[in-house]
C-alpha positions, -999 to 999 in steps of 0.1 A, spaced: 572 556 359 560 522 370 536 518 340 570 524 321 592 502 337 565 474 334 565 479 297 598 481 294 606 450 315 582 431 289 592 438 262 630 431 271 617 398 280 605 395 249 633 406 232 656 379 250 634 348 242 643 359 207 681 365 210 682 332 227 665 311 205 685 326 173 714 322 188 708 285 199 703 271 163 729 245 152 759 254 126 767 219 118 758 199 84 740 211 54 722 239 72 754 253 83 772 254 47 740 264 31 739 297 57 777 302 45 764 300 9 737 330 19 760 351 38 785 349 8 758 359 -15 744 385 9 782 400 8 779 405 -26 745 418 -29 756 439 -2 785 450 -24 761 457 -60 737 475 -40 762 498 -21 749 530 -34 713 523 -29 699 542 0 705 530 33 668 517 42 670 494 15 698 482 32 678 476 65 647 460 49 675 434 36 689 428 69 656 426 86 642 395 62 679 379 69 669 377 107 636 369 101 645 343 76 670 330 101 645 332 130 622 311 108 645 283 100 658 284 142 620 279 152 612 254 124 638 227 139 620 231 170 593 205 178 571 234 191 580 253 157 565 219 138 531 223 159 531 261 151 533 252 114 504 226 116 483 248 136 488 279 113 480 253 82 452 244 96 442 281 102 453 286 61 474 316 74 503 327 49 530 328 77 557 311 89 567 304 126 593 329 127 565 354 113 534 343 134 557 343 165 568 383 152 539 391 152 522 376 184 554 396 203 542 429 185 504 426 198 516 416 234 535 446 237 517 467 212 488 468 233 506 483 262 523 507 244 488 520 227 478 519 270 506 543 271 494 567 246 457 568 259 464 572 293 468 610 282 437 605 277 421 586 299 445 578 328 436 550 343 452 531 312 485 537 329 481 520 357 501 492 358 469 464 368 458 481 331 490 476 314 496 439 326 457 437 319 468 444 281 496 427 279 477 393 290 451 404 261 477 405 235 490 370 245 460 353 243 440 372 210 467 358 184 453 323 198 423 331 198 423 344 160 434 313 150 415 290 172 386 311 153 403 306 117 407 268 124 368 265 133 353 281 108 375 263 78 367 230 93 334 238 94 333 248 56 348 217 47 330 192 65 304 210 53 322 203 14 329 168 25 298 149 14 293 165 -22 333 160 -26 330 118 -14 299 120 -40 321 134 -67 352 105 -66 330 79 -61 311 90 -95 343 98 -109 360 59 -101 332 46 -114 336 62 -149 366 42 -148 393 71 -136 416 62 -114 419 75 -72 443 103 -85 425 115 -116 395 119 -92 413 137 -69 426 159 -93 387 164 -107 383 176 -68 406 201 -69 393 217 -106 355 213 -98 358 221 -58 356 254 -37 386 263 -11 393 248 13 386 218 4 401 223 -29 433 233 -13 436 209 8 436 182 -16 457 203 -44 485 196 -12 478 158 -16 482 158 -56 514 176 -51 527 156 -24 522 128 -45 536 143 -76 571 150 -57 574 111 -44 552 110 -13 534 76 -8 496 83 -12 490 70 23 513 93 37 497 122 16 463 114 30 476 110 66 489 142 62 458 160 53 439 143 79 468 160 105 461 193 91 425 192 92 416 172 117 383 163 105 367 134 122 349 124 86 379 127 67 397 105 87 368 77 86 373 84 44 411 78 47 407 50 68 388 35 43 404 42 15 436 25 33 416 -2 37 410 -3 -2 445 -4 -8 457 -30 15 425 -58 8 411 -44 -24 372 -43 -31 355 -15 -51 363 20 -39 334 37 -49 315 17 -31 
């Protein structure tokens, strides 16, 4: 009974970080008459899909809350350094969804404590259960911690042969961006990927500077930043780039 009260205590905690953080988020400005525009047209795709079955229905109302958990979280300052560190672990989440799923493996953990301790029952002890919980707090980290390594080391490892490639590219007369854009077609992920961001950051209005400043955030390579330093440089003074 005390493993289960423990467990149970947990996850409510869990449960009301999450209520209170949804429930905090602003309603004024554009946000707020954008979410009026969505719940209008959730109304009505409530009303066309009335006769589809009811789970439908519950997979629908599930990526609403998620999708408003995400946009609570990303006005957050700690929601913007959970989006920079799972960009520099190249994870396909959002903050909403990496903190989901972070909540799941702290209490998922316990839970699978739970069932074992059929089996073996010291599992259920409550030093065990706390034990697991603790586990499932810090593995999510750890996962990414280990993403974040070994994709910077396979692109400072990419880094000299990419510098190699603009420099011979600006001296066949093509411009910063056209090399840049050789990178990305010629180059392996991540490096590739990385700057694919900057051409499109770029093509949308972003100040090159800014666009390089910004990769250098989400990397956080200590060569890369010497390069955009340099290439700053370049475009403040002038002087030949490639060398």
């Amino acid at each position: 009974m005390i493993a289960i009260a423990v467990a149970f205590l947990v996850g409510g905690g869990i449960l009301l970080v999450f209520l209170g953080i949804a429930n905090s988020g602003s309603s004024a400005g554009i946000s707020a008459r954008l979410e009026r525009y969505a719940a209008g047209n959730a109304q009505a795709t409530t009303t066309q899909t009335s006769s589809q079955p009811a789970s439908i229905g519950d997979l629908m109302a599930q990526s609403v809350a998620l999708a408003r958990l995400n946009r609570v979280v990303e006005q957050r300052d700690f929601g913007a350094n959970l989006a920079r560190e799972i960009a520099r672990a190249d994870l396909k989440l959002k903050p909403g969804e990496y903190m989901v799923l972070w909540a799941s493996v702290i209490l998922g953990i316990p839970a699978s404590f739970l069932v074992l301790g059929i089996i073996f029952p010291v599992l259920k002890s409550p030093f065990a259960l706390l034990l697991g919980a603790v586990a499932g707090f810090f593995i999510p980290r750890f996962w990414i911690k280990r993403r974040q390594s070994s994709r910077l080391n396979a692109f400072n490892k990419q880094l000299p042969d990419t510098i190699t490639l603009i420099a011979n590219s600006l001296r066949a007369g093509s411009s910063f961006l056209q090399a840049i854009e050789m990178v990305v077609r010629e180059a392996q992920p991540p490096i590739s990927l990385e700057f694919g961001r900057v051409v499109r950051e770029v093509n949308l209005g972003l100040a090159f500077d800014a666009a390089l400043d910004n990769m250098v955030r989400r990397v956080r390579s200590d060569d890369l930043e010497l390069m955009a330093t340099a290439i700053t440089i370049q475009h403040q003074v002038g002087g030949n780039l490639a060398e």
